[in-house]
VOBA-1610 file (N, C-alpha, C; in pm, whole numbers, padded with zeros to 5 digits, always signed):
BEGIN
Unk+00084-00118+00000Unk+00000+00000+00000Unk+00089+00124+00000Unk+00040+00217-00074Unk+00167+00323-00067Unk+00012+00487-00070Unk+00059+00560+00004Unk+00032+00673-00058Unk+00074+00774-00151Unk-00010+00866-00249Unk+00045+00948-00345Unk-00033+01062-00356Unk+00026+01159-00466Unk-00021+01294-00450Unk-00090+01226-00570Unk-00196+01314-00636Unk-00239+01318-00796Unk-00357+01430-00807Unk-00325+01429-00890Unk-00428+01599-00952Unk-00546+01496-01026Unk-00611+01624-01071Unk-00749+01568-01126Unk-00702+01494-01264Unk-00606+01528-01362Unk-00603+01488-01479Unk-00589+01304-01447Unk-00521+01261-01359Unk-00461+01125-01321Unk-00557+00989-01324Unk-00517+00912-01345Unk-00576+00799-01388Unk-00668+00731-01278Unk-00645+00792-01086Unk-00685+00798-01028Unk-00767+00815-00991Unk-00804+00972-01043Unk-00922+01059-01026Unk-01041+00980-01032Unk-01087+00935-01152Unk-01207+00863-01129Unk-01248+00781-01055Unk-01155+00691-01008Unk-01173+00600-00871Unk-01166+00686-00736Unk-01116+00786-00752Unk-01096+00844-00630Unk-01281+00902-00556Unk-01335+00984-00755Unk-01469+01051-00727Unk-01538+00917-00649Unk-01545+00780-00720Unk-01612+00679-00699Unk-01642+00653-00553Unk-01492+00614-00490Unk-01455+00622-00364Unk-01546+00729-00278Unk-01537+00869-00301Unk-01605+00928-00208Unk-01734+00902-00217Unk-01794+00874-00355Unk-01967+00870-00388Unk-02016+00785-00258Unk-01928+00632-00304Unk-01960+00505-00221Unk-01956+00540-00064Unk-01856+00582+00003Unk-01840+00620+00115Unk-01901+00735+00153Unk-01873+00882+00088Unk-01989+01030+00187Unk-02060+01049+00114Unk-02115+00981+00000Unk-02265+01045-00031Unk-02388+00927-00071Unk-02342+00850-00123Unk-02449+00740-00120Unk-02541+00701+00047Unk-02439+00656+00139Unk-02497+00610+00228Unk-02597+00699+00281Unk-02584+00840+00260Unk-02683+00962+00303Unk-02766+01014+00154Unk-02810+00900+00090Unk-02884+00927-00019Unk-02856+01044-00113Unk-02700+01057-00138Unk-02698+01185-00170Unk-02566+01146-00344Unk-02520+01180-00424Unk-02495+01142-00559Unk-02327+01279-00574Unk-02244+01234-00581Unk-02112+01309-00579Unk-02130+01416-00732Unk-02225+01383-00798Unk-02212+01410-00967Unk-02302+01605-00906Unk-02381+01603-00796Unk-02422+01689-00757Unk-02395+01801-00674Unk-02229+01754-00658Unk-02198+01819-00564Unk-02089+01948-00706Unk-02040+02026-00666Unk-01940+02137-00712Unk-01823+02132-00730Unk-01773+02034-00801Unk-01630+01994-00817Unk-01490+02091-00907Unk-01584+02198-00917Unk-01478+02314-00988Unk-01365+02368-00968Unk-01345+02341-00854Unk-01220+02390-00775Unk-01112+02273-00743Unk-01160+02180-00755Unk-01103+02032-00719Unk-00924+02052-00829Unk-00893+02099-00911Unk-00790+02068-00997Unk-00729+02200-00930Unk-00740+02301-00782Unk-00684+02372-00765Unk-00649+02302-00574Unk-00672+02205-00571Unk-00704+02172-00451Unk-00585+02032-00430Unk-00510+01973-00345Unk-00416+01893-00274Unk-00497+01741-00314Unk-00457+01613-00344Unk-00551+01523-00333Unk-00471+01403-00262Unk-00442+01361-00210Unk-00361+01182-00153Unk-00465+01102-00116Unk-00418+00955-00180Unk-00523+00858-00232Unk-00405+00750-00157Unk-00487+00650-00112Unk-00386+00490-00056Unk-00448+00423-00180Unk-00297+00373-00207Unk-00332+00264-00353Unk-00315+00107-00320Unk-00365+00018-00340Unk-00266-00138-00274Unk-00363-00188-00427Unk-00220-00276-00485Unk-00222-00299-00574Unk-00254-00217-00680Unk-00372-00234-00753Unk-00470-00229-00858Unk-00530-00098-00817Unk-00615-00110-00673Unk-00710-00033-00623Unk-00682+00101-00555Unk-00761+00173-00556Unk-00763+00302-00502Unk-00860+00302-00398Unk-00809+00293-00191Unk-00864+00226-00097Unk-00908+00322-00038Unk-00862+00521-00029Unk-00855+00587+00064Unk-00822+00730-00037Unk-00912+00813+00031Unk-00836+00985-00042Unk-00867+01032+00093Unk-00802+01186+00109Unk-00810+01299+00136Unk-00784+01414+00092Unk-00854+01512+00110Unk-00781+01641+00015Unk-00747+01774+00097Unk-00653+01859+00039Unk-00617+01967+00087Unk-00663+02096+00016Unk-00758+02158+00115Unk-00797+02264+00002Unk-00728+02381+00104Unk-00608+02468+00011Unk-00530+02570+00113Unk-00596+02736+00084Unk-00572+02750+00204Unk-00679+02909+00243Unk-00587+03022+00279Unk-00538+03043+00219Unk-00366+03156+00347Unk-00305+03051+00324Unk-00313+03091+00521Unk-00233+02991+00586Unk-00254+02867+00682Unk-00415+02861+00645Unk-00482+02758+00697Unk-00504+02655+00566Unk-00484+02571+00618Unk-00526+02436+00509Unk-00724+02366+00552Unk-00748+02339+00481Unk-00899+02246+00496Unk-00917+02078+00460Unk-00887+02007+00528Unk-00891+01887+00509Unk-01071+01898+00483Unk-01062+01814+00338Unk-01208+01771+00327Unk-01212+01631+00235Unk-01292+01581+00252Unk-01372+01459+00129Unk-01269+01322+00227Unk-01194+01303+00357Unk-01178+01166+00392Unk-01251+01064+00363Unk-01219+00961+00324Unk-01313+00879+00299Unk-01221+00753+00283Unk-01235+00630+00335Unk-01125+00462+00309Unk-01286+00401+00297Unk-01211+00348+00196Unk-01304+00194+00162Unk-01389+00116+00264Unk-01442+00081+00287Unk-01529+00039+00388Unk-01415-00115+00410Unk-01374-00203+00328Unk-01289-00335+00386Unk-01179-00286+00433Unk-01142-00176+00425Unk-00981-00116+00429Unk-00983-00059+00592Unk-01109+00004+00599Unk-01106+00059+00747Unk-01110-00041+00878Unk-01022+00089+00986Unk-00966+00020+01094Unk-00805-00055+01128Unk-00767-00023+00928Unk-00640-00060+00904Unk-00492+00031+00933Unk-00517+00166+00987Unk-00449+00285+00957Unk-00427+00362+00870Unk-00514+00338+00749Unk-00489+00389+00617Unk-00542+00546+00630Unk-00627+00531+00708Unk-00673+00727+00681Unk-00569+00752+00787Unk-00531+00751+00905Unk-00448+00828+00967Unk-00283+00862+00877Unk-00256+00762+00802Unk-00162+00794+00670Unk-00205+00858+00606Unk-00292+00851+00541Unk-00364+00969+00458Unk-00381+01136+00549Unk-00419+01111+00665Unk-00422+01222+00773Unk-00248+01298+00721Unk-00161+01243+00800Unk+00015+01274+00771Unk+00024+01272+00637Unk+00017+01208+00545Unk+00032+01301+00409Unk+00002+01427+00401Unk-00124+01397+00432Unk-00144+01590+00382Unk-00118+01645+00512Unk-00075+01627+00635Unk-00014+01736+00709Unk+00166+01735+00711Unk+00199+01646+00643Unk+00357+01647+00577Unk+00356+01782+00498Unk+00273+01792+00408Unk+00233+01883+00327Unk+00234+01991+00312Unk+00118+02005+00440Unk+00086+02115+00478Unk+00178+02207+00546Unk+00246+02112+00657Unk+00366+02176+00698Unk+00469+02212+00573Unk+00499+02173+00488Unk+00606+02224+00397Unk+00567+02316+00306Unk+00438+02406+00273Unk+00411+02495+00259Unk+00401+02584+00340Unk+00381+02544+00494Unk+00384+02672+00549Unk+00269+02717+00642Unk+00208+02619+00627Unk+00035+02653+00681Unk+00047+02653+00819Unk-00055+02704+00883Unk-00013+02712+01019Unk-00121+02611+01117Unk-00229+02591+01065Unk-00342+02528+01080Unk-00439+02428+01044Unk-00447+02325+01041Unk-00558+02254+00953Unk-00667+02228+01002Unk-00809+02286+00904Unk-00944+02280+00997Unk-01002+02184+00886Unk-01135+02136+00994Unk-01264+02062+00901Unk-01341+02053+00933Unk-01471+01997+00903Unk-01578+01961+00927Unk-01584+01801+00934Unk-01592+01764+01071Unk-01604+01595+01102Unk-01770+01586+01150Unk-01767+01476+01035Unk-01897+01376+01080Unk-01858+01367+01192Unk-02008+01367+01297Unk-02045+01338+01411Unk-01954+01155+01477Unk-01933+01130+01380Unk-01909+00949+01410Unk-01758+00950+01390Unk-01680+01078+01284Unk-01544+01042+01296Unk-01484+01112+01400Unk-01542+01202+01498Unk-01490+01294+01580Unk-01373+01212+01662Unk-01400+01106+01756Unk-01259+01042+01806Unk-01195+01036+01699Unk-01189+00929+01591Unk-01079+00947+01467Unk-00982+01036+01478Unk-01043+01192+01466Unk-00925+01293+01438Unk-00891+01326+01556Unk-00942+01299+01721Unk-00884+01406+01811Unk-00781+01272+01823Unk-00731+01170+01805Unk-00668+01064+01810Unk-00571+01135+01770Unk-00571+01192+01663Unk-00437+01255+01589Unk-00450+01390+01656Unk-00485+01452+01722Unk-00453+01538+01791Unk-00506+01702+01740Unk-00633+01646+01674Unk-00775+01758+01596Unk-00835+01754+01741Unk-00856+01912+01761Unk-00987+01953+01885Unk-01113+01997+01810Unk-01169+01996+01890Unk-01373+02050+01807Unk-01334+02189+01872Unk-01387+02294+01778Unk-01377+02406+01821Unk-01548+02434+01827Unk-01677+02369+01733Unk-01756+02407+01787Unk-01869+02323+01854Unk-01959+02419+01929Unk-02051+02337+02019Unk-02171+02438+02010Unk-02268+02344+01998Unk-02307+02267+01979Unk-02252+02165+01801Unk-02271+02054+01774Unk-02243+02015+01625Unk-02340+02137+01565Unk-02333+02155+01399Unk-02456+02220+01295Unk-02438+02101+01169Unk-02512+02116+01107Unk-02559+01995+01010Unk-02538+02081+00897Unk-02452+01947+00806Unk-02417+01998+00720Unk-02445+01858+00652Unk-02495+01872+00483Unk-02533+01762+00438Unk-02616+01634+00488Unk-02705+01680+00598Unk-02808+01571+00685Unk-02748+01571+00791Unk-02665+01609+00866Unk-02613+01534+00917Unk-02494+01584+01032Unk-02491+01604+01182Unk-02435+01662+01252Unk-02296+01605+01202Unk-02251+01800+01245Unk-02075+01802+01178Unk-02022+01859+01335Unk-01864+01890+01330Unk-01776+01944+01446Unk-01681+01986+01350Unk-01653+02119+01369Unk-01533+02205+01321Unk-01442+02151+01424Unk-01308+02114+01328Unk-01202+02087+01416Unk-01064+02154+01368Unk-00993+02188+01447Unk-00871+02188+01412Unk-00752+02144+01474Unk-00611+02177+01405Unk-00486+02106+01480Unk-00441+02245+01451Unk-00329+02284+01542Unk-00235+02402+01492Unk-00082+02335+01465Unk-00021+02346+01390Unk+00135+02278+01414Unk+00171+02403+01508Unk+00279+02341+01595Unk+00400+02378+01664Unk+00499+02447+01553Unk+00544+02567+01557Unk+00660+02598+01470Unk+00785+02553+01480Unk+00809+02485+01586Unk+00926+02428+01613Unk+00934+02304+01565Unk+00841+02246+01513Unk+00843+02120+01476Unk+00837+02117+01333Unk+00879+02245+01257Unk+00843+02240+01138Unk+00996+02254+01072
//
């Protein structure tokens, strides 16, 4: 299993859209083809590949100097394996080497341990619903010393 960067043109991409359909929008009756993908070829993408398959994305969409982790999503057989917390450190490898000072998101109500594991706090309270469905703004700040 390896992780990689790839832009929209990549042979990836389409398994990658697939990937999120199957995982954040189907299960909430909802279709990826509907969502606003215009910005996506200006935006960070790392995908876990093993073999053949494309198991895991995350993306980096950068703001300043804050980064936005959005669209996590691992394969449903793949999870529980460590593959998104690799995917997590990719893009904050990343992020740190541009410079960013921050990475925020919006976590499903169900991945909230997930990220404070890696060391994401909820900044808000009560959750607000976003796409059906209670969210938590989170963020991490890097340490500058560690950069």
């Amino acid at each position: 299993m390896e992780i990689i960067r790839i832009d929209t043109h990549s042979k990836w991409y389409p398994k990658e859209l697939k990937l999120r359909d199957d995982v954040l929008r189907k299960p909430i009756g909802l279709s990826i083809e509907n969502d606003d993908l215009g910005d996506e070829p200006n935006q960070i993408h790392f995908v876990a590949i093993d073999g053949e398959g494309l198991i895991g994305v995350v993306i980096l969409k950068i703001e300043g100097e804050i980064g936005k982790l959005r669209q996590m999503a691992v394969a449903e057989a793949a999870q529980g394996k460590g593959i998104g917390a690799l995917l997590v450190e990719a893009l904050e490898q990343y992020a740190r080497q541009q410079g960013l000072k921050k990475i925020k998101m919006h976590a499903r109500h169900y991945a909230v341990g997930f990220y404070e594991k890696l060391g994401y706090i909820k900044t808000s309270k009560p959750p607000f619903e976003e796409v059906g469905m209670e969210h938590f703004e989170m963020v991490k700040t890097f340490n500058r010393e560690l950069l």
